[in-house]
C-alpha positions as CSV (number, residue, x, y, z in Angstrom):
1,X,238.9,-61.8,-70.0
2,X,236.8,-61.3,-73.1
3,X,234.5,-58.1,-73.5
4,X,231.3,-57.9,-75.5
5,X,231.6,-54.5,-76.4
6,X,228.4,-54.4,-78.0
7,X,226.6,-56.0,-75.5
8,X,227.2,-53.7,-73.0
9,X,226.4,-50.7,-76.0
10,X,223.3,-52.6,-76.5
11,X,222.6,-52.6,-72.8
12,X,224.0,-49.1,-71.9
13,X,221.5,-47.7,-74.9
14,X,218.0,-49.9,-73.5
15,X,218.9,-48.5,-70.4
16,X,219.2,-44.7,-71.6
17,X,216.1,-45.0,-73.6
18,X,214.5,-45.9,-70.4
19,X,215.8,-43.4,-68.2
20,X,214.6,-40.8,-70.8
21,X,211.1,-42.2,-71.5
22,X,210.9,-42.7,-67.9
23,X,212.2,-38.6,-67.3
24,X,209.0,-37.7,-69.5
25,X,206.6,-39.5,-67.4
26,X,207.7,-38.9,-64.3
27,X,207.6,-35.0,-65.2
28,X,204.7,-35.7,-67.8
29,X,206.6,-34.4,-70.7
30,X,205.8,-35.1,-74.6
31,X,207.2,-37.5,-76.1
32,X,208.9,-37.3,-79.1
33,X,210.6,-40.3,-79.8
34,X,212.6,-39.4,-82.5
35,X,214.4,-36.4,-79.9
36,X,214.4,-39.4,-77.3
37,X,216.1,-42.3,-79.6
38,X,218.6,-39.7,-80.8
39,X,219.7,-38.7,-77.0
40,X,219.9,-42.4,-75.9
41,X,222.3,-43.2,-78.6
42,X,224.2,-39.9,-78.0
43,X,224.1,-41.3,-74.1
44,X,225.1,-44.8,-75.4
45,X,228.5,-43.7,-77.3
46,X,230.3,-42.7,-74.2
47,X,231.0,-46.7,-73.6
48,X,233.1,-46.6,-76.9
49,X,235.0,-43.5,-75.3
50,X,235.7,-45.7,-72.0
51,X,237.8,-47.7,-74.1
52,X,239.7,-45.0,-76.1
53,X,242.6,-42.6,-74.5
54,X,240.2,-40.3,-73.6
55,X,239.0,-42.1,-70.7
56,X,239.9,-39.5,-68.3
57,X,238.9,-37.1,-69.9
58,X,235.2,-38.4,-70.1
59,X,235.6,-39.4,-66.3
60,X,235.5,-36.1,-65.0
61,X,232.8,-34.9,-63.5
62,X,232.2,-31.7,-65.0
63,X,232.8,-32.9,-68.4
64,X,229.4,-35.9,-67.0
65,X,227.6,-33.0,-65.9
66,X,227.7,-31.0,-69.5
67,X,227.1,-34.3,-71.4
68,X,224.1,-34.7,-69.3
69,X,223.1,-31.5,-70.2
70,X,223.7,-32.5,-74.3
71,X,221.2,-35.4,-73.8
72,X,218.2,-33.6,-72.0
73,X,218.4,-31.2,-74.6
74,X,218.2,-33.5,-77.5
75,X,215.8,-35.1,-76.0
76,X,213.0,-32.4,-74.6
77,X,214.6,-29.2,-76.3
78,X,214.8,-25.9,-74.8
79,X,212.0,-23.8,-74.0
80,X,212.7,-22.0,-70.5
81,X,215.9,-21.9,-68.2
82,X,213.3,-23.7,-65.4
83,X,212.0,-26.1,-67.8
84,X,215.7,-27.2,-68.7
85,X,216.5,-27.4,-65.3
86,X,213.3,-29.2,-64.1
87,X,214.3,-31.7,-66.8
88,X,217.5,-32.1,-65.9
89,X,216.9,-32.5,-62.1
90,X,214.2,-35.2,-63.3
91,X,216.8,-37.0,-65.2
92,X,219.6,-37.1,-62.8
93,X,216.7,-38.1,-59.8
94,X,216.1,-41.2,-61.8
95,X,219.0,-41.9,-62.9
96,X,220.4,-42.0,-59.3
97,X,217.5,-43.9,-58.3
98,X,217.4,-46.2,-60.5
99,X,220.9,-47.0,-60.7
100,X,220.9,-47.4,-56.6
101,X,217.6,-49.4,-56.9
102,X,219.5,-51.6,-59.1
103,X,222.6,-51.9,-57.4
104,X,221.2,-53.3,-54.4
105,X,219.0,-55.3,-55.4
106,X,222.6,-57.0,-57.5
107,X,224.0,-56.8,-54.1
108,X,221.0,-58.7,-52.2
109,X,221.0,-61.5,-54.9
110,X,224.5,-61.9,-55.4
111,X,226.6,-64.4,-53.9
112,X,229.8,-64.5,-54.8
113,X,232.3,-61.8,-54.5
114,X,233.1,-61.1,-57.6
115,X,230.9,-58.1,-58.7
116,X,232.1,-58.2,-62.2
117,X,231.5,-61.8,-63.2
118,X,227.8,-61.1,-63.0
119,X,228.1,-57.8,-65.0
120,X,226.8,-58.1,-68.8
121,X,230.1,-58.4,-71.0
122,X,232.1,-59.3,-68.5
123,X,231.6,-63.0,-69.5
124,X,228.0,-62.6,-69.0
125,X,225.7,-63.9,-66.5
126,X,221.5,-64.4,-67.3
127,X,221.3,-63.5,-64.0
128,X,222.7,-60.2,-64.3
129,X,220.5,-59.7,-67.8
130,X,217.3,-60.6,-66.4
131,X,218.6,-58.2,-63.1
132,X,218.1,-54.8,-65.3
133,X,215.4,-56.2,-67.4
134,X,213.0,-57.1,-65.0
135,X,214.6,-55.0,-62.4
136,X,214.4,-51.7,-64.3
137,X,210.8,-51.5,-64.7
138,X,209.9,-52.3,-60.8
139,X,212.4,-49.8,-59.6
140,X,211.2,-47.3,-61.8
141,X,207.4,-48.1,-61.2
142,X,208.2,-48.0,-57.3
143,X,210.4,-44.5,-58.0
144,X,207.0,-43.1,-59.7
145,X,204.5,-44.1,-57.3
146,X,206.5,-43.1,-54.5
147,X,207.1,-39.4,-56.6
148,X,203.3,-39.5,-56.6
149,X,202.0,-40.3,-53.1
150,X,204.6,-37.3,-52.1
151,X,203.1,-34.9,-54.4
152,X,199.7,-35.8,-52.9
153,X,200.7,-35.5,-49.8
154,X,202.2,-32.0,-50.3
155,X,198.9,-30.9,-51.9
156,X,196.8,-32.3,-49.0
157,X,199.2,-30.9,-46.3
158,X,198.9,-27.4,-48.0
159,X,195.0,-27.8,-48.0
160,X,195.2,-28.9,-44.0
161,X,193.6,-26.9,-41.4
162,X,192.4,-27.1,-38.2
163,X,188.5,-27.4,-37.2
164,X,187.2,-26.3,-33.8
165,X,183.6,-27.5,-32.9
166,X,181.3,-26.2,-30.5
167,X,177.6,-28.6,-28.9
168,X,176.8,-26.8,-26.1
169,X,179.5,-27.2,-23.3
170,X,181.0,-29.8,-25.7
171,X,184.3,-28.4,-27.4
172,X,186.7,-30.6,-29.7
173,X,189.7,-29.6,-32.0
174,X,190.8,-32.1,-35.2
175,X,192.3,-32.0,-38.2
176,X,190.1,-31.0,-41.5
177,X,190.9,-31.3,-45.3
178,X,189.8,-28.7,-47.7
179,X,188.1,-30.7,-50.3
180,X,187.5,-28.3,-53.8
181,X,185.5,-31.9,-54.9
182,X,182.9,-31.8,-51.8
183,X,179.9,-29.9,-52.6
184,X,178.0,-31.4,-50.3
185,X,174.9,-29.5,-49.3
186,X,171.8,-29.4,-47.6
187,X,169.2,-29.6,-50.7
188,X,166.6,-27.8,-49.0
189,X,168.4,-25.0,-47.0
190,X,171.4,-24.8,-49.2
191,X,173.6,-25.4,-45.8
192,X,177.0,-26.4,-46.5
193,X,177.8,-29.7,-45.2
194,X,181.4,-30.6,-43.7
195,X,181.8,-34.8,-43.4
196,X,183.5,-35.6,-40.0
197,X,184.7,-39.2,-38.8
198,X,182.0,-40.2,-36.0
199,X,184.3,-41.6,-33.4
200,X,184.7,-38.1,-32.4
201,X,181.3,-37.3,-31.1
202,X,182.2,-40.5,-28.9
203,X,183.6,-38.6,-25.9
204,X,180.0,-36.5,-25.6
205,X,177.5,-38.8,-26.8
206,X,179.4,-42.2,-26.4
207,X,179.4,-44.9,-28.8
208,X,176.1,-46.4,-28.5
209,X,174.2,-43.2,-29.1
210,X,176.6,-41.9,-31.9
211,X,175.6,-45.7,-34.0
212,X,172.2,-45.3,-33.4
213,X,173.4,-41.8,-35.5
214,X,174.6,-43.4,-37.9
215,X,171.9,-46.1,-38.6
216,X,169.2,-43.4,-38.2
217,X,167.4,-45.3,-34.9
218,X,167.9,-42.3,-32.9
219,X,165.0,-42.3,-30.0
220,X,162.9,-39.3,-28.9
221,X,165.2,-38.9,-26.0
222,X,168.3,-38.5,-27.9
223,X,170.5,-35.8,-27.1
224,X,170.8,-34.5,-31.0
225,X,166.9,-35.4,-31.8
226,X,166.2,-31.1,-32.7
227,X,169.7,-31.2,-34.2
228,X,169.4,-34.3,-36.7
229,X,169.2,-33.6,-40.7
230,X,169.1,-36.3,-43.8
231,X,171.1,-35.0,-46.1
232,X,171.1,-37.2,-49.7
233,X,174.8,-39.3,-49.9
234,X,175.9,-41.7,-51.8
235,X,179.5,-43.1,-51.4
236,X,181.6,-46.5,-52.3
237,X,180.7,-48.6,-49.8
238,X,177.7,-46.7,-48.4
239,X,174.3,-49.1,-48.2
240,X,172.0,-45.9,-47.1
241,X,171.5,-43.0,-49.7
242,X,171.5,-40.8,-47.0
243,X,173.8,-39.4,-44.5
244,X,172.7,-38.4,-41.1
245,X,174.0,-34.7,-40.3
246,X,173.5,-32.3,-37.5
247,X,174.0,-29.0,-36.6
248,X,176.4,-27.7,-34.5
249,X,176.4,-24.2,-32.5
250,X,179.7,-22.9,-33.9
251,X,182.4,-23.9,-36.0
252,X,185.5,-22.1,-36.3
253,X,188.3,-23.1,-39.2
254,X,191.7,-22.1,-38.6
255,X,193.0,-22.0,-42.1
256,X,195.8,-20.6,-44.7
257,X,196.7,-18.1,-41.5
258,X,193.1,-16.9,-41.5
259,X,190.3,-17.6,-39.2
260,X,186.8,-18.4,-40.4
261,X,183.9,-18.7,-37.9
262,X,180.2,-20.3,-39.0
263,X,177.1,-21.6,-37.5
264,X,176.1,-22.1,-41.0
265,X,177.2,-25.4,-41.2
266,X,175.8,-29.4,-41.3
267,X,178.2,-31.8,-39.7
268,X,177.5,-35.3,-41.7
269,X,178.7,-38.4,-40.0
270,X,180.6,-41.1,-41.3
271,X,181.3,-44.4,-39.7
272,X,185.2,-44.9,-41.0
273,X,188.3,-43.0,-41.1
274,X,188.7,-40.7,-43.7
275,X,192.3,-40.8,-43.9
276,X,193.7,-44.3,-43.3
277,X,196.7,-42.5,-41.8
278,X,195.2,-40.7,-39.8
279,X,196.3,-37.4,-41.7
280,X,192.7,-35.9,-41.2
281,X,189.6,-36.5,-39.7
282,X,187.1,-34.1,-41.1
283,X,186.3,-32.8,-44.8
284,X,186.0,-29.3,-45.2
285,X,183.3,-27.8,-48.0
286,X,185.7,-25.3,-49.8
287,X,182.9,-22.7,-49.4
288,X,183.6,-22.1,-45.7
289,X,186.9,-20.8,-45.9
290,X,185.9,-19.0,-49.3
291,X,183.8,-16.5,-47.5
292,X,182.8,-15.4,-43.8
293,X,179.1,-17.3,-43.3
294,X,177.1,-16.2,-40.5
C-alpha cells in the first residue's frame, strides 16, 4: 500500500488552518494570520510524528490535550485564564463538530467497506478530496449558524416575560418580548405602545370585528370605538403607515422576578405572528418594565 505522506500533511495543514480561522469567527476573535499559519503548521507536524517511534507517545490523550493547548496559544495568545479557555473550548467544539459532520457525511456517501481506500493518501480517492473540500465549509457554515440561532434564543428567552391584559371582564395571559429596539409611542400623548398579535382579541371580539381593527373600518357600534388610537407605523410588509392601537384597562408584566402594573399603555395590533415559532406573542416597549407607570 503506498502512502502520500505529503498529501495527507498538505491536507491535515488546510484542515487546521480552517479550524483555527473558523475558531476566530465563531468566537469573533482577531485575526492575525501570521499567529494562525504558524499554529496550523505546528498542528500539521504531528502527522510526521505518527510515523516515527513516538507514536504512542503522541497518542495519548493528555499529551493531545497539552498540544491543543500549544496551538491556541500560538494562534490567539494569552491574555486572561477565561479567554484561553473560551478559546480552547471554541476550538475543541469545532473541531469535534466538524470532524463528526464530516465523518458522516463519508459514511452516508460511501459504499464500499473499506473506509481507508477513500481516505486521502491511502491511494487516494477524488471523492474523498472533494468530501473535506466542499464538505468543510458547509459543516462549518451549518456549525455557525446553528451557534448563532442558540445565542439568540438565549438572549430572547432571558428577555421573556409574561403579559396579563385586562378589557373590562375580558382577561388573557401570553407570552411578551422585551424589545430595547421598540420605541414605539403615541406621538401625541407620549403613551408607550406594546405591539400584540391580533388573533388574541379573537376570543372577545371575534374575528370579524378584530379585521375590521386592523383595516381601520371599525363602525360606530364597535365595541373598542372610545378605545381606538392611530398610532404612525411603518413595517416590512406593512401597506398602511399607521397601526390601529387601543387602550386597555390594565396591564400587568410579570418580568425578571418583578411585577410591573400600567394603564399607561397602547396595545397596537398586528395581523401576523410575531414569532414564527410561536416563542412570543406580544412586544414589550422596554420602558414598562424600566419604571412603575401609573
Amino acid at each position: 500500500m503506498i502512502i502520500y505522506l505529503d498529501l495527507i500533511w498538505l491536507l491535515n495543514l488546510g484542515i487546521d488552518f480552517l479550524l483555527i480561522i473558523g475558531t476566530a469567527l465563531l468566537l469573533k476573535r482577531k485575526k492575525n494570520y501570521v499567529r494562525i499559519g504558524m499554529a496550523s503548521l505546528v498542528a500539521s507536524l504531528v502527522v510526521f510524528f505518527m510515523f516515527t517511534p513516538y507514536v504512542t507517545f503522541f497518542m495519548n490523550p493528555m499529551v493531545k490535550f497539552f498540544y491543543s493547548c500549544m496551538i491556541v496559544f500560538i494562534a490567539f495568545g494569552y491574555i486572561r485564564f477565561t479567554y484561553f479557555v473560551q478559546n480552547l473550548a471554541g476550538f475543541f467544539f469545532l473541531t469535534f463538530v466538524t470532524g463528526g459532520g464530516l465523518f458522516a457525511m463519508h459514511y452516508f456517501f460511501q459504499s464500499e467497506l473499506d473506509l481507508t481506500s477513500h481516505l486521502p493518501g491511502f491511494g487516494g480517492s477524488t471523492i474523498s478530496w472533494a468530501l473535506v473540500l466542499i464538505g468543510f465549509p458547509l459543516v462549518f457554515w451549518f456549525s455557525k449558524q446553528q451557534v448563532d440561532t442558540f445565542k439568540i434564543k438565549k438572549v430572547q428567552a432571558n428577555d421573556m416575560a409574561t403579559v396579563e391584559i385586562v378589557i373590562d371582564d375580558f382577561r388573557f395571559e401570553a407570552r411578551g418580548l422585551v424589545d430595547t429596539g421598540n420605541q414605539l409611542k403615541d406621538p401625541l400623548t407620549r403613551t408607550p405602545v406594546m405591539i400584540i398579535e391580533a388573533d388574541l382579541l379573537h376570543p372577545f371580539l371575534g374575528k370579524q370585528q378584530t379585521d375590521d381593527m386592523l383595516t381601520m373600518s371599525t363602525k360606530e357600534n364597535h365595541p373598542f370605538m372610545h378605545r381606538i388610537r392611530l398610532v404612525p407605523f411603518k413595517a416590512v410588509g406593512q401597506k398602511q403607515p399607521y397601526l390601529t392601537a387601543f387602550k386597555p384597562d390594565q396591564v400587568t408584566i410579570y418580568y425578571d422576578g418583578e411585577q410591573f402594573v400600567t394603564k399607561r399603555v397602547l396595545l397596537g395590533l398586528y395581523g401576523e405572528a410575531l414569532s414564527p415559532e410561536g416563542h412570543y406573542q406580544t412586544i414589550i416597549h422596554p420602558q414598562l418594565v424600566i419604571s412603575q407607570v401609573s
